[in-house]
C-alpha positions as CSV (number, residue, x, y, z in Angstrom):
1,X,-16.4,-35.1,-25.1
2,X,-17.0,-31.7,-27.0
3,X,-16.0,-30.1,-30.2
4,X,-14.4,-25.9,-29.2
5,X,-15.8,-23.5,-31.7
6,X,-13.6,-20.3,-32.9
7,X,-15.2,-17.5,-32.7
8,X,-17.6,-19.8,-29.9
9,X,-20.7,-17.9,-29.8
10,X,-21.3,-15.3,-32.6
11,X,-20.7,-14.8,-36.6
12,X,-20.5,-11.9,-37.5
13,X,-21.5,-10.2,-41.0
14,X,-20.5,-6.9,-42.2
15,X,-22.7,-4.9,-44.1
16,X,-23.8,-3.8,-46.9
17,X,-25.5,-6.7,-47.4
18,X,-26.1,-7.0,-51.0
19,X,-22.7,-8.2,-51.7
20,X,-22.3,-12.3,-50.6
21,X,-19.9,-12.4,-47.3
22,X,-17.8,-15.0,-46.7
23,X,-16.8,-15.8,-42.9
24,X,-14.8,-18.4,-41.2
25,X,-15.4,-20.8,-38.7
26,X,-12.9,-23.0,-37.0
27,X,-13.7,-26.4,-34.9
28,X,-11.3,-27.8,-32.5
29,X,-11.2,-31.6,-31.5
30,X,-9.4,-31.2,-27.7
31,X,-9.9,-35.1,-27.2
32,X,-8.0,-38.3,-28.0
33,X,-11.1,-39.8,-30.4
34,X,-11.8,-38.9,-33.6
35,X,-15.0,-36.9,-33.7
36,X,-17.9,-36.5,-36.5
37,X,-19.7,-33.2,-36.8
38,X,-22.2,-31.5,-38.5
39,X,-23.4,-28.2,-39.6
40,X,-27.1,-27.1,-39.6
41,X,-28.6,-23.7,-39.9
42,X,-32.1,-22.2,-39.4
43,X,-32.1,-19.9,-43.2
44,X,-30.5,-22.9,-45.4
45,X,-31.5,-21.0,-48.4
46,X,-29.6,-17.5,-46.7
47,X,-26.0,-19.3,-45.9
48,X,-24.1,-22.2,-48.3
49,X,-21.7,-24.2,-45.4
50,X,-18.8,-25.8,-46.6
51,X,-17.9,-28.4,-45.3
52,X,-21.0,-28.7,-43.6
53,X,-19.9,-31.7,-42.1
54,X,-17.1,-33.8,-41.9
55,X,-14.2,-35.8,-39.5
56,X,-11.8,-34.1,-37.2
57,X,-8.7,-36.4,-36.0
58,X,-7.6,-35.8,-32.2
59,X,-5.6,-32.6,-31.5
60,X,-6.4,-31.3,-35.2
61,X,-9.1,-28.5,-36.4
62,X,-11.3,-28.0,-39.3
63,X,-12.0,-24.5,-40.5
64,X,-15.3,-24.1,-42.3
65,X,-16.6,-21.3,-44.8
66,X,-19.9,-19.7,-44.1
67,X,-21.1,-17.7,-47.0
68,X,-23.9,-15.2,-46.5
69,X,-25.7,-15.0,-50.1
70,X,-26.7,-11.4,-51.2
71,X,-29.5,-9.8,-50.5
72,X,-31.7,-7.3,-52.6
73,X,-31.0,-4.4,-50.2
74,X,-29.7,-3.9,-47.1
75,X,-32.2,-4.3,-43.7
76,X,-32.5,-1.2,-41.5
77,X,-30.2,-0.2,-39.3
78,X,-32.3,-1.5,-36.0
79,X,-32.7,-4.7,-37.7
80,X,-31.5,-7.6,-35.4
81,X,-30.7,-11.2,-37.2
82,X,-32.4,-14.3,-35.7
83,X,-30.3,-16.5,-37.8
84,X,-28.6,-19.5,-36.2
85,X,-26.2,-22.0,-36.8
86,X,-26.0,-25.4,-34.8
87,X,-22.8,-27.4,-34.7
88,X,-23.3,-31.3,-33.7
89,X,-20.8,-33.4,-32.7
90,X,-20.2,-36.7,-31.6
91,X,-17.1,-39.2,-30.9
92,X,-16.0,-41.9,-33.2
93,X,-15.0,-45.1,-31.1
94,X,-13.8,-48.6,-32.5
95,X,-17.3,-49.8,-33.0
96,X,-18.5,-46.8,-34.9
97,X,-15.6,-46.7,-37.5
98,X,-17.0,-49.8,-38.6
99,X,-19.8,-47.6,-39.8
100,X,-20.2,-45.9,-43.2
101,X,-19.8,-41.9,-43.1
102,X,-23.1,-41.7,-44.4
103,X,-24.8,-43.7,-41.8
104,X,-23.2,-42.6,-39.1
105,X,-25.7,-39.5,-38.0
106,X,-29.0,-41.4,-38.7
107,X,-27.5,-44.3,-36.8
108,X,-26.3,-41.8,-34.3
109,X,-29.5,-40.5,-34.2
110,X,-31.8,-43.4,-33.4
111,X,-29.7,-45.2,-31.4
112,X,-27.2,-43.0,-29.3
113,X,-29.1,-39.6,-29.3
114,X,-27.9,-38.7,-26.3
115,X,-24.2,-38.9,-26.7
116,X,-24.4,-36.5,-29.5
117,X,-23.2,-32.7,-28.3
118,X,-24.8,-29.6,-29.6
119,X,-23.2,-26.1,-29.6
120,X,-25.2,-22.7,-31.3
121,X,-24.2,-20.2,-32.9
122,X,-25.8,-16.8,-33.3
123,X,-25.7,-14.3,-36.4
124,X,-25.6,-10.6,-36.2
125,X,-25.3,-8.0,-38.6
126,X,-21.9,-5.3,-38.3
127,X,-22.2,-2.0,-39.5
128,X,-20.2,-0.8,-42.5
129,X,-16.8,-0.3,-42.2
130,X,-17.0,3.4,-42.8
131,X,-19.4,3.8,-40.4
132,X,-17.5,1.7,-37.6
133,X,-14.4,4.0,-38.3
134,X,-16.1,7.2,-37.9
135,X,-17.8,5.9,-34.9
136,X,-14.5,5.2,-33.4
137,X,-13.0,8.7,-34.2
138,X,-16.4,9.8,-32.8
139,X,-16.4,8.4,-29.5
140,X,-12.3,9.2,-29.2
141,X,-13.4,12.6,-30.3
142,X,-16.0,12.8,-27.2
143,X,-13.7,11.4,-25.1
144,X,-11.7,14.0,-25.8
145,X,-14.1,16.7,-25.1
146,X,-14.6,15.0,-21.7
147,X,-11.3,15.1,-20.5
148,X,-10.8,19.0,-21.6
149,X,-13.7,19.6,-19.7
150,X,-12.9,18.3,-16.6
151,X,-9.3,19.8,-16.7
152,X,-10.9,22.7,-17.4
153,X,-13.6,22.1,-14.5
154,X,-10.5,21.2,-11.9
155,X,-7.3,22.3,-13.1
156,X,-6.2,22.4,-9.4
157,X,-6.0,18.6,-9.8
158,X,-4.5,17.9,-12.9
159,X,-0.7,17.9,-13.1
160,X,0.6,19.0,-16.4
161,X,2.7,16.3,-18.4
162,X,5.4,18.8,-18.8
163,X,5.8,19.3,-15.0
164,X,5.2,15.5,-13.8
165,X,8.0,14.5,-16.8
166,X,10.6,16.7,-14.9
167,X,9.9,15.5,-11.1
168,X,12.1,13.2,-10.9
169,X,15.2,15.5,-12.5
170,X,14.1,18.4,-10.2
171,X,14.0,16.1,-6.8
172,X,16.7,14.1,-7.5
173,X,19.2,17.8,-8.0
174,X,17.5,19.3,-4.8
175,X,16.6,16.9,-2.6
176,X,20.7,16.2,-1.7
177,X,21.1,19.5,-0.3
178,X,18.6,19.4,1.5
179,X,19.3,16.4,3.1
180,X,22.7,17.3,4.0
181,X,21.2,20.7,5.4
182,X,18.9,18.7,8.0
183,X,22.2,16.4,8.5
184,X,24.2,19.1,9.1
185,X,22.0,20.9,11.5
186,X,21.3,18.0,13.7
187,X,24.9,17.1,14.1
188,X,25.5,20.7,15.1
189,X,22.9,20.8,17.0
190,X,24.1,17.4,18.6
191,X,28.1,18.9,19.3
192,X,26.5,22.2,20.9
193,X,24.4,20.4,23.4
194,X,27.2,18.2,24.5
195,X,29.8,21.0,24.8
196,X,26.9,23.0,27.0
197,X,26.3,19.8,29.0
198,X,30.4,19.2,29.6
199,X,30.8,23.0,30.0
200,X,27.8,22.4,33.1
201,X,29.0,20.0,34.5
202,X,32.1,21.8,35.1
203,X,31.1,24.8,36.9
204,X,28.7,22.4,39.0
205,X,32.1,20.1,40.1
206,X,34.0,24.0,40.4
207,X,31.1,25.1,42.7
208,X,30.9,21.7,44.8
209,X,34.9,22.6,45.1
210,X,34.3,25.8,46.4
211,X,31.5,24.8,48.7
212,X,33.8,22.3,49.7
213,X,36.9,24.7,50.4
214,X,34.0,26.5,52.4
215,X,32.9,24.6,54.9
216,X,36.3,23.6,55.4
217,X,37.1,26.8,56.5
218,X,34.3,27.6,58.7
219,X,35.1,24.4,60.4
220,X,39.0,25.6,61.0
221,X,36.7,29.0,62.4
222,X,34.7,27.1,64.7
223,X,38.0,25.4,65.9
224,X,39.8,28.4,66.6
225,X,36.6,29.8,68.3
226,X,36.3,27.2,70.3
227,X,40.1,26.8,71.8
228,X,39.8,30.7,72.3
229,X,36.8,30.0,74.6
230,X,38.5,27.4,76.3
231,X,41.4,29.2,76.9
232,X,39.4,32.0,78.3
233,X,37.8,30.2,80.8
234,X,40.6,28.9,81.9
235,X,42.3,32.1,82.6
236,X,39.2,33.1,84.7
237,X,39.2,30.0,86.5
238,X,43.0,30.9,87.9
239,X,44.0,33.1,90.8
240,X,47.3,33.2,89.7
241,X,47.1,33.7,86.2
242,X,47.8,36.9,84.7
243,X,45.1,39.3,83.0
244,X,44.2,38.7,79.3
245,X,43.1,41.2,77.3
246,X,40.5,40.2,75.0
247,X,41.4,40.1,71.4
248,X,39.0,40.6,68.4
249,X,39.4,37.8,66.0
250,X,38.2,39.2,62.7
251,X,37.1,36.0,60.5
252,X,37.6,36.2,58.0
253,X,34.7,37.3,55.0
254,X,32.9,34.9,53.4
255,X,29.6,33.0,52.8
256,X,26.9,32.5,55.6
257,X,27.2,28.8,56.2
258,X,22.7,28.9,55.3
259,X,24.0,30.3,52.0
260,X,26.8,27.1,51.7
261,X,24.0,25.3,52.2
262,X,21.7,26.5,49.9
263,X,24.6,26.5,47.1
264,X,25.3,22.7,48.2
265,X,21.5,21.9,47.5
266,X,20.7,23.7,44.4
267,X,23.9,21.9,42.9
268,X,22.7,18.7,43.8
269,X,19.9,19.4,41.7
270,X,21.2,20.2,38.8
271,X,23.1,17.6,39.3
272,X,20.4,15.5,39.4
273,X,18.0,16.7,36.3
274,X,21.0,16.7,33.9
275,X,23.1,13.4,34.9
């Protein structure tokens, strides 16, 4: 079981020095015993402690003055404070409330040593309060600087606060346009491909009509060619049968049936690539 401390490892004093300074520590009983503590300091003639020791109920706290006396002058600036404080602490059970207050730490101390807890605090010596503030506006001050500096080392990447405060407004007007532009565009894009495509596909099912009208017709030629022939030979065959004159069919004009073919293949290619 353990006493907390506020502030828990340093007390501060702010100079000048030669005026007493008063600060405040506050100790904290986290447990569900009473506990006893106890206040010493290594410069008992520098600090007066009160109270410097005392009885802290469970769940409470105890704040405790700590008064620097004055000194003749101030130390230098580089001078570092060895003072310390310790804080002692140790729980009150049922058997030790039987004891008087002023026995308890020399009891405490010869027969249960080691069940009483020890925390330490440092001193240290602050700087006036003048000096602290122009410190600050110092160090904001070089800060400063250092920030110009680079902007002005790499303005290329630095954004002005003007032009990142008006981003947003600026997208949000143009980027709608825009949007419908692209939208637009595809969907065009989209109706002109499919109107080429069912445009295609018609003159391929015309041109697989007219092939088809084509070879129809040479067919019907190469029938009529052929019962011409026949009837020819015939006529040659027999005695009898009177003298034909032979008559010069004129077929009629049209496309070379290796062209008909040729037609019939490239249109079952493009056929093929595009559906």
């Amino acid at each position: 079981m353990s006493i907390e401390l506020d502030p828990s490892s340093q007390l501060s004093f702010r100079r000048p020095l030669t005026e007493a300074i008063k600060e405040s520590l506050i100790i904290r009983n986290p447990t569900q015993l009473p506990i006893a503590f106890k206040v010493k300091t290594t410069a008992p003639k520098q600090y007066c402690v009160r109270p410097n020791s005392g009885r802290i109920e469970p769940g409470q706290e105890l704040e405790v003055q700590v008064q620097m006396q004055a000194m003749k002058e101030d130390p230098p600036a580089d001078f570092k404070c060895k003072d310390k404080f310790l804080v002692q602490s140790v729980a009150i059970t049922a058997e030790r409330e039987q004891i008087a207050p002023a026995d308890l730490w020399p009891t405490m101390e010869r027969d249960a040593k080691d069940q009483i807890r020890e925390k330490k605090i440092r001193c240290t010596f602050l700087p006036p309060l003048e000096h602290a503030i122009t410190q600050i506006q110092e160090e904001d001050e070089s800060v400063s600087h250092t920030t110009v500096s680079t902007h002005q080392q790499s303005p290329q990447a630095v954004v002005p606060p003007v032009t990142t405060a008006h981003i947003p407004t600026t997208s949000s007007t143009s980027a709608a346009p825009s949007l419908v532009s692209r939208d637009s565009y595809n969907s065009t894009t989209s109706t002109s491909t499919g109107a080429d495509a069912q445009k295609l596909k018609r003159d391929l099912d015309n041109a697989q009509h007219i092939i088809q009208n084509l070879q129809n017709s040479v067919k019907q030629l190469e029938a009529e060619t052929n019962t011409l022939r026949q009837r020819k030979s015939d006529s040659a065959s027999s005695p009898s049968a009177p003298t034909l004159t032979a008559v010069h069919v004129a077929q009629p004009q049209g496309f070379p049936a290796s062209y008909v073919a040729g037609a019939a293949l490239i249109a079952f290619i493009f056929a093929y690539l595009f559906f």
